[in-house]
N, C-alpha and C positions, 0 to 999 in steps of 0.2 A: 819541736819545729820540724818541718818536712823537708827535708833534702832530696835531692836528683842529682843524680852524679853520668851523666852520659860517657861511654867510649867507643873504638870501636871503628871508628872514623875515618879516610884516608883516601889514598889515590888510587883507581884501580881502572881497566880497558874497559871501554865499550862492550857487552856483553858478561861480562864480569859478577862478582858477588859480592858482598861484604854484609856482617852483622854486627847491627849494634846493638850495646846494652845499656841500659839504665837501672842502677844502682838506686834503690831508693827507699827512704824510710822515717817513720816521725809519723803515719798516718794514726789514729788512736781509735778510730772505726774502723768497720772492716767493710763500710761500700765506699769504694774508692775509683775513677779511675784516671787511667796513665792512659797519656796522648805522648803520638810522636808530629810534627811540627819541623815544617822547612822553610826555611827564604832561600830564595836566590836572591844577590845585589841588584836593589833597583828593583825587584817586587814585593810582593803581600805574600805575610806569610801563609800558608795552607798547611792542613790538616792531612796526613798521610795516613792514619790511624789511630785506632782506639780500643781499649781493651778493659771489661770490667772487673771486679776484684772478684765478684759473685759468683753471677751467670758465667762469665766469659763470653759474653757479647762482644763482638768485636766491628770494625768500620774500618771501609778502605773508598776512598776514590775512584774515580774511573782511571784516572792517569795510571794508579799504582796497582789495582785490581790485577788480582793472577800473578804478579811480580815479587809483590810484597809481602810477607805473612808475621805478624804482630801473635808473640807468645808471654806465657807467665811463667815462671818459676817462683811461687809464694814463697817456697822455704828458703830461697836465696834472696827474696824480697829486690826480683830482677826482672823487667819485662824488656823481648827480644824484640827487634826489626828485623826480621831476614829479607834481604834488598836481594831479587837474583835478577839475569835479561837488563843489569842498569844501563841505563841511557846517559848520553852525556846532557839532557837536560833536568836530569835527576840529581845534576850537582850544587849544591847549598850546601848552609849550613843547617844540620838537625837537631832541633830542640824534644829535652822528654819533659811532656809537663802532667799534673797532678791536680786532680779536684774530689775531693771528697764531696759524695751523695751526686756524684754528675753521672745522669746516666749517658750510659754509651749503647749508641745503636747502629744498627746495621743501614737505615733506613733515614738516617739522621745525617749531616755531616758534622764531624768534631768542632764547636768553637772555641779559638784561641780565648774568646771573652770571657767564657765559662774555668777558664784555669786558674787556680788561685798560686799554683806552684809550677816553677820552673828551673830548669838545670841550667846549664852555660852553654850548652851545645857543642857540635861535633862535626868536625867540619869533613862533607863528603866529595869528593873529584871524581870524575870519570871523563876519561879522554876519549877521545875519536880513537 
């Protein structure tokens, strides 16, 4: 079974950092990949990034482009968010979610649809 285990989460200023991790395991192939995933209350969730097990192809949005940078650590079976420049409308909750054979592209944007696995999420603040 595939688990995701999100942390990492929390309150931080306007202009600020935080990184989060997603703890994750149970995949039995090795093309896999890991999305990260937000809502804010009262909208749809969006795609922030994506990262493949393989290549390391990776996808970021326009909103989060240059801010954001989505990493792997295979042998800790842990991929990063590093969130730097956050906004306070950067603040939601962040989901890490998981699909095996999903490819992930630069060129593509991540769909929530395509995820067969997902964590609990992580909830991120940024104040004015």
């Amino acid at each position: 079974e595939v688990q995701l285990v999100e942390s990492g989460g929390g309150l931080v200023q306007a202009g600020g950092s935080l990184r989060l991790s997603c703890k994750f395991s149970g995949f039995i192939f090795d093309d896999y990949t890991i999305a990260w995933f937000r809502q804010a209350p009262g909208q749809e969730r969006e795609g922030v990034s994506c990262i493949h097990s393989t290549d390391g192809s990776t996808y970021y949005p326009d909103s989060v482009k240059g801010r954001f940078t989505i990493s792997s650590d295979n042998a800790k079976s842990t991929v990063y968010l590093q969130m730097n420049s956050l906004k306070p409308e950067d603040s939601a909750v962040y989901y890490c979610a998981g699909a095996p054979f999903y490819i992930c592209s630069g060129y593509n944007p991540v769909n929530s649809y395509g995820m067969d696995y997902w964590g609990k999420g992580t909830l991120v603040s940024v104040s004015e």
